[in-house]
PyMOL Python script that loads the backbone (N, CA, C, O; Angstrom):
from pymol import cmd

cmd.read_pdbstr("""\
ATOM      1  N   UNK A   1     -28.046   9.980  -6.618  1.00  0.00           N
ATOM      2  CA  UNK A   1     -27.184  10.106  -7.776  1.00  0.00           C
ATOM      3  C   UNK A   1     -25.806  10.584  -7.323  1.00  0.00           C
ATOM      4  O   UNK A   1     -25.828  11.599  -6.627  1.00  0.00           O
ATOM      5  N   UNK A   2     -24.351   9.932  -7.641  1.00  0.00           N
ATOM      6  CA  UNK A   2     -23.400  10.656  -6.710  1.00  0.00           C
ATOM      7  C   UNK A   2     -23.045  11.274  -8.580  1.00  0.00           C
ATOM      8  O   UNK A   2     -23.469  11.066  -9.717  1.00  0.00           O
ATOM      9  N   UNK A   3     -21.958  12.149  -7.835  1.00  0.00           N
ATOM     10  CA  UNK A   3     -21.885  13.372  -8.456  1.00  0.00           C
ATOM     11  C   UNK A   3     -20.119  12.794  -9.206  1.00  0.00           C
ATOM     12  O   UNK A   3     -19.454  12.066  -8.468  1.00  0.00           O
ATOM     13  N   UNK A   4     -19.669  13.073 -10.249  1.00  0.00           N
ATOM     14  CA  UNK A   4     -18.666  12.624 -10.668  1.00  0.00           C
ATOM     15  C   UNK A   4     -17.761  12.901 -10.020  1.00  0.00           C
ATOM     16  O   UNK A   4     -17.908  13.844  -9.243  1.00  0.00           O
ATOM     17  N   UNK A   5     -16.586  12.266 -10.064  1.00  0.00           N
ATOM     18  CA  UNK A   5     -15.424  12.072  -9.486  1.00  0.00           C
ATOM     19  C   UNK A   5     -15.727  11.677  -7.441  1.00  0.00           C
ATOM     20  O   UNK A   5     -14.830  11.776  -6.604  1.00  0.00           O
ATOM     21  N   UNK A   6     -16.710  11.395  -7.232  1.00  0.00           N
ATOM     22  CA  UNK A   6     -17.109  10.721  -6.043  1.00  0.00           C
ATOM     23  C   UNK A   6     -16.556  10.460  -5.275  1.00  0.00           C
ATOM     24  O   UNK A   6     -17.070  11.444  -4.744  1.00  0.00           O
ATOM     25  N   UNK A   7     -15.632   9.896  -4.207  1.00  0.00           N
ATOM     26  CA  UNK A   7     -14.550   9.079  -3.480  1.00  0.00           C
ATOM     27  C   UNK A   7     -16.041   7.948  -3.298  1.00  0.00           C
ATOM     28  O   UNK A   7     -17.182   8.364  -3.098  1.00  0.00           O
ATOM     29  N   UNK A   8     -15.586   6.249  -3.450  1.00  0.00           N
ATOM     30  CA  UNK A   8     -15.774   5.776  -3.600  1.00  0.00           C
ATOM     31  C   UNK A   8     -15.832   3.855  -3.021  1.00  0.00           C
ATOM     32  O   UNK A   8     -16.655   3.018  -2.648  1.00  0.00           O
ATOM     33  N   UNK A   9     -13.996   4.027  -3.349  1.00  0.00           N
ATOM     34  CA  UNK A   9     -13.348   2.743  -2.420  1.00  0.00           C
ATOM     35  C   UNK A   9     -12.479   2.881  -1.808  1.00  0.00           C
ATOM     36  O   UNK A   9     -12.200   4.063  -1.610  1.00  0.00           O
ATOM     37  N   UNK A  10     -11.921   2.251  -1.415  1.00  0.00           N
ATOM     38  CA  UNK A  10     -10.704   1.490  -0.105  1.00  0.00           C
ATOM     39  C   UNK A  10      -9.998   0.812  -0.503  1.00  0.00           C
ATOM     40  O   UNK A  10     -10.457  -0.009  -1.298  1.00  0.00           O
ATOM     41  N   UNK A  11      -8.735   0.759  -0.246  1.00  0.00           N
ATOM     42  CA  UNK A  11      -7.687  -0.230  -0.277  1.00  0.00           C
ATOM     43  C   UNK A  11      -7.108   0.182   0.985  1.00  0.00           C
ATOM     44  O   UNK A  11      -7.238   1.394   1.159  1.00  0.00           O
ATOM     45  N   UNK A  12      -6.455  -0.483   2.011  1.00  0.00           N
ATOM     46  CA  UNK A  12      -5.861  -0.228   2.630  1.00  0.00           C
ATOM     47  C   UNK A  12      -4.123  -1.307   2.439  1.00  0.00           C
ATOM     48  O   UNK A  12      -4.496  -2.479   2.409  1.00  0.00           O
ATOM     49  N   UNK A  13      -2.808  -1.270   2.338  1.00  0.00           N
ATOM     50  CA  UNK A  13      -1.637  -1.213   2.270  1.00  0.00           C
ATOM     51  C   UNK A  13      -1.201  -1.644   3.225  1.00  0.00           C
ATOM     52  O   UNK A  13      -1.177  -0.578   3.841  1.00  0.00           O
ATOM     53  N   UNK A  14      -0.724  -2.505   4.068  1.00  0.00           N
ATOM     54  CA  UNK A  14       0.322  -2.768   5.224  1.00  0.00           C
ATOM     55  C   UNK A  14       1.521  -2.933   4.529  1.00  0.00           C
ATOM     56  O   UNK A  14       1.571  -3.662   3.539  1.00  0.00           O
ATOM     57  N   UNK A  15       2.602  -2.258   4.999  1.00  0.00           N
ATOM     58  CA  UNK A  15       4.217  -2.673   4.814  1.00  0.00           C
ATOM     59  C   UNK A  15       5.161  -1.914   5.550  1.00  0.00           C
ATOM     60  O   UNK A  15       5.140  -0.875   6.210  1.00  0.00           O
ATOM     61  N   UNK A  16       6.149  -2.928   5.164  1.00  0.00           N
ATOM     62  CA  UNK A  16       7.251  -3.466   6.554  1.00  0.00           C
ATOM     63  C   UNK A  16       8.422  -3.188   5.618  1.00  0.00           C
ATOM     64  O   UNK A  16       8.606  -3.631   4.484  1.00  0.00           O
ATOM     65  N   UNK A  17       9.150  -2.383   6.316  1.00  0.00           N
ATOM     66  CA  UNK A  17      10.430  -2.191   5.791  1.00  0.00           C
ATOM     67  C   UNK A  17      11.581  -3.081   6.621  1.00  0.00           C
ATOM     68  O   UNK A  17      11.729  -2.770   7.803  1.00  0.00           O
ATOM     69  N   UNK A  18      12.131  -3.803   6.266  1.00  0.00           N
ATOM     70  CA  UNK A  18      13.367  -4.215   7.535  1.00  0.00           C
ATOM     71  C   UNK A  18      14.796  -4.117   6.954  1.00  0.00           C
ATOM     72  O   UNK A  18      14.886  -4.207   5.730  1.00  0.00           O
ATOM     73  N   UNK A  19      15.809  -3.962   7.603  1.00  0.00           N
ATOM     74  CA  UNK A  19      17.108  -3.216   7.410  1.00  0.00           C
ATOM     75  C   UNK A  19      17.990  -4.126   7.686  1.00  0.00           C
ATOM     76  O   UNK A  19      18.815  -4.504   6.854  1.00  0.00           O
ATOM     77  N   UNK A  20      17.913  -4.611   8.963  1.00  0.00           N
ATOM     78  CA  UNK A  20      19.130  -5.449   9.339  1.00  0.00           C
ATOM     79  C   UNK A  20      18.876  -6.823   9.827  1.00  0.00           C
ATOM     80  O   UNK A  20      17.804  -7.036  10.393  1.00  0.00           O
ATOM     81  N   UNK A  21      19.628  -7.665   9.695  1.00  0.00           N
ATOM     82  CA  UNK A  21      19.280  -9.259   9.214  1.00  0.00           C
ATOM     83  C   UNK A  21      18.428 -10.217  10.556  1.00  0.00           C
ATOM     84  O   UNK A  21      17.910 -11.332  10.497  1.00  0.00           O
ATOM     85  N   UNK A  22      18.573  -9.093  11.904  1.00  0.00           N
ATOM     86  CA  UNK A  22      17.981  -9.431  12.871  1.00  0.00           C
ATOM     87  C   UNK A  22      17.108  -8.744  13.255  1.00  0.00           C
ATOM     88  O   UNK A  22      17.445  -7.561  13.229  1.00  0.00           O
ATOM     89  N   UNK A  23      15.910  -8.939  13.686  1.00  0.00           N
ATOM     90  CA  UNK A  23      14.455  -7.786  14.191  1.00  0.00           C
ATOM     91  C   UNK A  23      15.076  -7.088  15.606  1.00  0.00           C
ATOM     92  O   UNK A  23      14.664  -7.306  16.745  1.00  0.00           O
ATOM     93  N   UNK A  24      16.052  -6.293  15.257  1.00  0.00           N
ATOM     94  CA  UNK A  24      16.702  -5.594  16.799  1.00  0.00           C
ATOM     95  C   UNK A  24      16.541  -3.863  16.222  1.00  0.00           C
ATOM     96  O   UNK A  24      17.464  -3.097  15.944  1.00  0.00           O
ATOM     97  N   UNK A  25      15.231  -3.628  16.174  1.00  0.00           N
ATOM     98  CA  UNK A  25      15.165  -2.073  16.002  1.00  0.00           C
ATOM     99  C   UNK A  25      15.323  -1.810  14.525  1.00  0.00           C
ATOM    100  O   UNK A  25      15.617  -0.683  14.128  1.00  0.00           O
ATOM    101  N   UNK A  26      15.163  -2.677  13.821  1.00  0.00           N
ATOM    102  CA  UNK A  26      15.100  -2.697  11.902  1.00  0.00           C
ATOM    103  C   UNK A  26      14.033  -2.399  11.381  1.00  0.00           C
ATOM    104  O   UNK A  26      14.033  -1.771  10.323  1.00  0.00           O
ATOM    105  N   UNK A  27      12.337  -2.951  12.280  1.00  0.00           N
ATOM    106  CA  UNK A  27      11.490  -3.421  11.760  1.00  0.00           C
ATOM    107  C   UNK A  27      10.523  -2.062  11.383  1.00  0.00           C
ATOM    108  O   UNK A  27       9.723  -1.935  12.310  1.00  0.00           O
ATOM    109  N   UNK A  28      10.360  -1.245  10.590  1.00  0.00           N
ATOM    110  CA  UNK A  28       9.251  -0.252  10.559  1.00  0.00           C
ATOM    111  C   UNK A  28       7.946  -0.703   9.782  1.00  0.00           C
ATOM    112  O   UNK A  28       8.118  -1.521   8.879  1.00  0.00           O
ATOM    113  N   UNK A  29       6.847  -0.323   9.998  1.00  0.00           N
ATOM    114  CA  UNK A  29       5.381  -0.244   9.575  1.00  0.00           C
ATOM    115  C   UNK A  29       4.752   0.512   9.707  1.00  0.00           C
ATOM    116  O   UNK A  29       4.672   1.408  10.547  1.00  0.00           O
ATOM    117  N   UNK A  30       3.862   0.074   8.346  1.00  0.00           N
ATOM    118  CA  UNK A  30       2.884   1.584   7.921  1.00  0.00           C
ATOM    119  C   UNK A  30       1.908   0.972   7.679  1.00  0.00           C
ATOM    120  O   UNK A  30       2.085  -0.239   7.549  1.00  0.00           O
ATOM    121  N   UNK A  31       0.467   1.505   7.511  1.00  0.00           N
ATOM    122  CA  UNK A  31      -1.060   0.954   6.964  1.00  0.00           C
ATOM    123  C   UNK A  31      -1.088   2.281   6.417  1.00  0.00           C
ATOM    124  O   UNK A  31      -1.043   3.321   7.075  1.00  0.00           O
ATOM    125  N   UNK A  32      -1.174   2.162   5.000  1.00  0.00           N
ATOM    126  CA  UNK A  32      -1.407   3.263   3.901  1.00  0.00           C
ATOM    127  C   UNK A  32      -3.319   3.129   3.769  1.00  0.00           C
ATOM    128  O   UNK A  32      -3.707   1.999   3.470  1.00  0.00           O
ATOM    129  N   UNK A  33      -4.019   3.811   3.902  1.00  0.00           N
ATOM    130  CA  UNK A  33      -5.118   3.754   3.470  1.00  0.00           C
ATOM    131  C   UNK A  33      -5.663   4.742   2.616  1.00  0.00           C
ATOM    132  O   UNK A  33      -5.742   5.929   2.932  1.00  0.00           O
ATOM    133  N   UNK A  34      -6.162   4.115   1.187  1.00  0.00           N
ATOM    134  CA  UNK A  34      -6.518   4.830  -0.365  1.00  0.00           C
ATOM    135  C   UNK A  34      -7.978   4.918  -0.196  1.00  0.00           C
ATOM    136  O   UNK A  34      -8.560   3.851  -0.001  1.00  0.00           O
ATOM    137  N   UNK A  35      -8.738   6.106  -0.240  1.00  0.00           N
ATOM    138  CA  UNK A  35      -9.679   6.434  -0.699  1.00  0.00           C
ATOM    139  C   UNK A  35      -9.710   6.501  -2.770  1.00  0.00           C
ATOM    140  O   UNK A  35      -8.769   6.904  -3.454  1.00  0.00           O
ATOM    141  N   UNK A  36     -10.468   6.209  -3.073  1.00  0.00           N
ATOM    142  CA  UNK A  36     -10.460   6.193  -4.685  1.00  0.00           C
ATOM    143  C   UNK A  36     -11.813   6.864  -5.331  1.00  0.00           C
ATOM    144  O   UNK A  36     -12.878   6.997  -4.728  1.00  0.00           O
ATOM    145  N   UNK A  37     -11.668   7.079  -6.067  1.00  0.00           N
ATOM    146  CA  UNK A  37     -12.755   7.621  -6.922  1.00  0.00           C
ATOM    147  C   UNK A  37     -13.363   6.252  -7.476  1.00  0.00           C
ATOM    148  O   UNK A  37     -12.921   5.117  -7.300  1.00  0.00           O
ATOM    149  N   UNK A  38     -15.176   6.898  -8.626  1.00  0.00           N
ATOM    150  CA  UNK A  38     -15.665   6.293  -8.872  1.00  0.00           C
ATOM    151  C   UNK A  38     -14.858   5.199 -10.094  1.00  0.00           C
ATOM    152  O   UNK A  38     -15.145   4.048 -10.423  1.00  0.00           O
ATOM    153  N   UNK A  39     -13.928   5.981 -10.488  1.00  0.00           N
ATOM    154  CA  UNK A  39     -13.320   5.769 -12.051  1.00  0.00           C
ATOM    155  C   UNK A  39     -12.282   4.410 -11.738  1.00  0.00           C
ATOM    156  O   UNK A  39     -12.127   3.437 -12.476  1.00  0.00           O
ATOM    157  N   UNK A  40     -11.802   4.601 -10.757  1.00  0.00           N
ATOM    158  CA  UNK A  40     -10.317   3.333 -10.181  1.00  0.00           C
ATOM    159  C   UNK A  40     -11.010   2.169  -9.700  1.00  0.00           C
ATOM    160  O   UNK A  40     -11.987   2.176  -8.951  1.00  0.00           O
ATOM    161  N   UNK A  41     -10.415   1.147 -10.198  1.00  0.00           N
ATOM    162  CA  UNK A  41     -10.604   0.163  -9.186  1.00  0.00           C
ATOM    163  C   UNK A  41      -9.357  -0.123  -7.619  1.00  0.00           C
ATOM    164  O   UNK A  41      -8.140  -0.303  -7.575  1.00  0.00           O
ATOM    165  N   UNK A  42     -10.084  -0.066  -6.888  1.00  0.00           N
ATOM    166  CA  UNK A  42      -9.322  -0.025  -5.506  1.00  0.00           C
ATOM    167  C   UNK A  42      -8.374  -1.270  -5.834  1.00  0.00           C
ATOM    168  O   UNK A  42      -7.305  -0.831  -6.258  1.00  0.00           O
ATOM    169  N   UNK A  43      -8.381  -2.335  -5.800  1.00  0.00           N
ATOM    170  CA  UNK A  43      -7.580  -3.431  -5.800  1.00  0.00           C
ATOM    171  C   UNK A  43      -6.402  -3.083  -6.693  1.00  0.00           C
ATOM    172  O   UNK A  43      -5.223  -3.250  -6.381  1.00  0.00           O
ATOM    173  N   UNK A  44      -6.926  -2.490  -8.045  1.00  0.00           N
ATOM    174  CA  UNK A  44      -5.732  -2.177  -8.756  1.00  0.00           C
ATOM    175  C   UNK A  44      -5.265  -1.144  -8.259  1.00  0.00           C
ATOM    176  O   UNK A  44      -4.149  -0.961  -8.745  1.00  0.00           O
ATOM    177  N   UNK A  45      -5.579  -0.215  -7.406  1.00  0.00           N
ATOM    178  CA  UNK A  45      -4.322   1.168  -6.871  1.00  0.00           C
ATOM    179  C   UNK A  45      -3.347   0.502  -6.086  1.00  0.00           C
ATOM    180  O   UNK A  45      -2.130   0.653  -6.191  1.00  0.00           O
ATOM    181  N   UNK A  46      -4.039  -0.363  -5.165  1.00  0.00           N
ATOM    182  CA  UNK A  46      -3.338  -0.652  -4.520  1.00  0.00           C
ATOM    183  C   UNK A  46      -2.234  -2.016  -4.797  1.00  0.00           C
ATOM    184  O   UNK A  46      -1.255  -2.309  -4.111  1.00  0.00           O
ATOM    185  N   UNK A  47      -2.673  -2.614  -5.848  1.00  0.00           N
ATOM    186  CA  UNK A  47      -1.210  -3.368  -6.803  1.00  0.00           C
ATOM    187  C   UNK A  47      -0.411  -2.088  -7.180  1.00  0.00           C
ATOM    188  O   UNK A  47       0.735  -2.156  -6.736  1.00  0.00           O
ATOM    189  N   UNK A  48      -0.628  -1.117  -7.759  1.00  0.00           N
ATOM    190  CA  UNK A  48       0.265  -0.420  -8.184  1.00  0.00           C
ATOM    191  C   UNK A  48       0.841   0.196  -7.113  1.00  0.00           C
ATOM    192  O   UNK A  48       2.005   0.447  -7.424  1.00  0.00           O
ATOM    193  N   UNK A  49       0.630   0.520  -6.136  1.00  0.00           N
ATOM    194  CA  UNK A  49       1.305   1.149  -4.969  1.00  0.00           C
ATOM    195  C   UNK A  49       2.632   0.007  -4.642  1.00  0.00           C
ATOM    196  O   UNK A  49       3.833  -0.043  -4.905  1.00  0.00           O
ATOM    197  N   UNK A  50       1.610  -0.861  -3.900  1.00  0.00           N
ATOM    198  CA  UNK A  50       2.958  -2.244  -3.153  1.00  0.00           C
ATOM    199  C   UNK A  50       3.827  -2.774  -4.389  1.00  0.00           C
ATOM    200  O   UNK A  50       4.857  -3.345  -4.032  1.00  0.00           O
ATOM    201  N   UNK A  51       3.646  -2.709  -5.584  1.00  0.00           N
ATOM    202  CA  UNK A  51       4.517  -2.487  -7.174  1.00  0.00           C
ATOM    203  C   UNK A  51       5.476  -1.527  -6.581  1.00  0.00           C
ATOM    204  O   UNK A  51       6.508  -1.851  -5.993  1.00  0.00           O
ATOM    205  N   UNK A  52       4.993  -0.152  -6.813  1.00  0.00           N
ATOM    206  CA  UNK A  52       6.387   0.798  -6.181  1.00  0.00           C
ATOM    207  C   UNK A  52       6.947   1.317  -5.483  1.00  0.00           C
ATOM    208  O   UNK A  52       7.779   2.210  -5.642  1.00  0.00           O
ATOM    209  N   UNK A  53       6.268   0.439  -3.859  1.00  0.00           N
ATOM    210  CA  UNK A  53       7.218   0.193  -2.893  1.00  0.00           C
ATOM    211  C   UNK A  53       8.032  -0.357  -2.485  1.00  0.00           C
ATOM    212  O   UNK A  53       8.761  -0.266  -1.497  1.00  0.00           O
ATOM    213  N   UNK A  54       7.857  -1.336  -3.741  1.00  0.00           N
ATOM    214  CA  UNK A  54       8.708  -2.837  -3.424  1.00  0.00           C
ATOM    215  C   UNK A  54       9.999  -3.090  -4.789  1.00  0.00           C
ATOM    216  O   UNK A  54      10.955  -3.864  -4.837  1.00  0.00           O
ATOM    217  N   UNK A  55       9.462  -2.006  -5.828  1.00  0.00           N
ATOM    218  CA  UNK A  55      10.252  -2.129  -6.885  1.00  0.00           C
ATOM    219  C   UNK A  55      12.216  -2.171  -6.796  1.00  0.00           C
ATOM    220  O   UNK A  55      13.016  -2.978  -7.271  1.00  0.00           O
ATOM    221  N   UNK A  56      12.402  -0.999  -6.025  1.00  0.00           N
ATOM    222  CA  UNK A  56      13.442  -0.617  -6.275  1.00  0.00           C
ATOM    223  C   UNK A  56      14.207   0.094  -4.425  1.00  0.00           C
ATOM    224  O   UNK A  56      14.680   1.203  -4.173  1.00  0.00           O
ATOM    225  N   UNK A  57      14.023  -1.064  -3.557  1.00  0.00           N
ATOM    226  CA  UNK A  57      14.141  -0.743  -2.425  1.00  0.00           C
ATOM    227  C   UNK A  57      15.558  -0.017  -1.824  1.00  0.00           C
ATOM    228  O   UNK A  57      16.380  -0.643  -2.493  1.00  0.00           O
ATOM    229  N   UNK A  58      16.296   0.835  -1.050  1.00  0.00           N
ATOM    230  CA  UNK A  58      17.404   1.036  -1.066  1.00  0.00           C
ATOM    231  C   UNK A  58      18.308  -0.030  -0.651  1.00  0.00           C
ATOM    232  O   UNK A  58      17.843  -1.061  -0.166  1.00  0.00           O
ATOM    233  N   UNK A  59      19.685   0.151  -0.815  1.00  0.00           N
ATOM    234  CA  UNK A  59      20.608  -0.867  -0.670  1.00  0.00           C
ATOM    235  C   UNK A  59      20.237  -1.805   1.161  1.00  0.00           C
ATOM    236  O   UNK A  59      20.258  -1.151   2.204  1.00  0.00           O
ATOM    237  N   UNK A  60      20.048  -2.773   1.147  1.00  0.00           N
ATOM    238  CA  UNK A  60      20.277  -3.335   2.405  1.00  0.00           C
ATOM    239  C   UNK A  60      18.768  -3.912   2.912  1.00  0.00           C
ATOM    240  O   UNK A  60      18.600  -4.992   3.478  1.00  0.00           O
ATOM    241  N   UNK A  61      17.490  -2.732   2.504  1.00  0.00           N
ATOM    242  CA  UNK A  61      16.511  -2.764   2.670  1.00  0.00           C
ATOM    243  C   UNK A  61      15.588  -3.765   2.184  1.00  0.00           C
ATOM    244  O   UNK A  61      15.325  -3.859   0.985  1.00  0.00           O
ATOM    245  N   UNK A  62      14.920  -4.767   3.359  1.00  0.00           N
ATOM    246  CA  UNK A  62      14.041  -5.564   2.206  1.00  0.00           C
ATOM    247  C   UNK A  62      12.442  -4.769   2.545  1.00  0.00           C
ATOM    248  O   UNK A  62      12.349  -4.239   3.652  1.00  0.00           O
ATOM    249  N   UNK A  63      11.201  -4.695   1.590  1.00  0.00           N
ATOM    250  CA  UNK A  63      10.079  -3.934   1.364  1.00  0.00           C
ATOM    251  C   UNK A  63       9.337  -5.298   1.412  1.00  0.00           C
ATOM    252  O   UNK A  63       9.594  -6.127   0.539  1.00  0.00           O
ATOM    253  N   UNK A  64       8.281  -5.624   2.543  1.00  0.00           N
ATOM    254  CA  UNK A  64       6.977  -6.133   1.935  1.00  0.00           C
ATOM    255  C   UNK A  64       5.628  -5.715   1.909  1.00  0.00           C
ATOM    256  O   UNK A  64       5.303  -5.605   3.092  1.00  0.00           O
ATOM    257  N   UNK A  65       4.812  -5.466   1.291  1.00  0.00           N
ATOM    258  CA  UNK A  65       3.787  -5.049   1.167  1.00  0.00           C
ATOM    259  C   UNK A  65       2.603  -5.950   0.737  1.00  0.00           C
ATOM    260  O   UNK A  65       2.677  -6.788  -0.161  1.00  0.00           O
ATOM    261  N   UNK A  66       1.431  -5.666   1.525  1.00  0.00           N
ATOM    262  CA  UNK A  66       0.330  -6.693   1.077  1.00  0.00           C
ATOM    263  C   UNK A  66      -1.035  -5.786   0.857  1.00  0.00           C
ATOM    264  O   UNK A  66      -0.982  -4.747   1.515  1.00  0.00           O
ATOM    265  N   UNK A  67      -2.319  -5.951   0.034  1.00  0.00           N
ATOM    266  CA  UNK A  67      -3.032  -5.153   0.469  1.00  0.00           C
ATOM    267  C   UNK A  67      -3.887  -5.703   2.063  1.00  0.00           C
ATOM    268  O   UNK A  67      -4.098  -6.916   2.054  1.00  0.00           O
ATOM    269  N   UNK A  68      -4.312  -5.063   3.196  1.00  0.00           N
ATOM    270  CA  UNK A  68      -4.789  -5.781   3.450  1.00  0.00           C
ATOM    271  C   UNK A  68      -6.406  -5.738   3.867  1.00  0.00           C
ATOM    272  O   UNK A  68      -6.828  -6.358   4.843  1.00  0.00           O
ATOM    273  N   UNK A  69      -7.147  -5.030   3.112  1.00  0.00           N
ATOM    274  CA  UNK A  69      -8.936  -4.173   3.165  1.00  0.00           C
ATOM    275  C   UNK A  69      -8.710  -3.758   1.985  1.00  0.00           C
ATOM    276  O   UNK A  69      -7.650  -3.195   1.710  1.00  0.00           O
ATOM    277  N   UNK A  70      -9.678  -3.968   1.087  1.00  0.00           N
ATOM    278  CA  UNK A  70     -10.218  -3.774  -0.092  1.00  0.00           C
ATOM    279  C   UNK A  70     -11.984  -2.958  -0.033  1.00  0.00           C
ATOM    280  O   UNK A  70     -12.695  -3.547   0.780  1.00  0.00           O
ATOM    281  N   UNK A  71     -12.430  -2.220  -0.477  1.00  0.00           N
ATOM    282  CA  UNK A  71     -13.986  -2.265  -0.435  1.00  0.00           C
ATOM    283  C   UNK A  71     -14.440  -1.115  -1.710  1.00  0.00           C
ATOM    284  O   UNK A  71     -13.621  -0.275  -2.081  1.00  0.00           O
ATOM    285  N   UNK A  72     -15.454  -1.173  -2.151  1.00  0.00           N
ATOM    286  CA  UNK A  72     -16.121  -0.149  -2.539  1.00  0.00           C
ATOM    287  C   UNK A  72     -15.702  -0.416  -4.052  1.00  0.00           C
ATOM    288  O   UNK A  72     -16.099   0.334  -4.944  1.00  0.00           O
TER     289      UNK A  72
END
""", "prot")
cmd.dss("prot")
cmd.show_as("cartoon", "prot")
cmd.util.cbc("prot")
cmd.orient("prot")
């Protein structure tokens, strides 16, 4: 029997920030990985995450984000 509020699923996040119009020291990356409770669906945290990483990027900056591991 798991016990409420549980950790549950996975999403894991890859994204790439890049800055300047050539890959010469622009390129940064991250793998965000979400543990979730019983209550979330993983797929949807992780739309809402790469949603507001990508929403409102700073001047110059392009954001892509994908999920890329889902489970649970």
């Amino acid at each position: 029997m798991r016990a409420s509020g549980q950790l549950r699923g996975l999403c894991q996040v890859d994204v790439e920030v890049r800055c300047l119009k050539r890959p010469v020291h622009s390129s940064a990356r991250a793998r965000i990985a979400m543990r979730t409770v019983s209550s979330m669906d993983s797929r949807e945290a992780g739309q809402l995450l790469i949603r507001k990483l990508t929403r409102n990027p700073p001047h110059g900056a392009r954001v892509q984000a994908r999920i890329s591991r889902r489970g649970g």
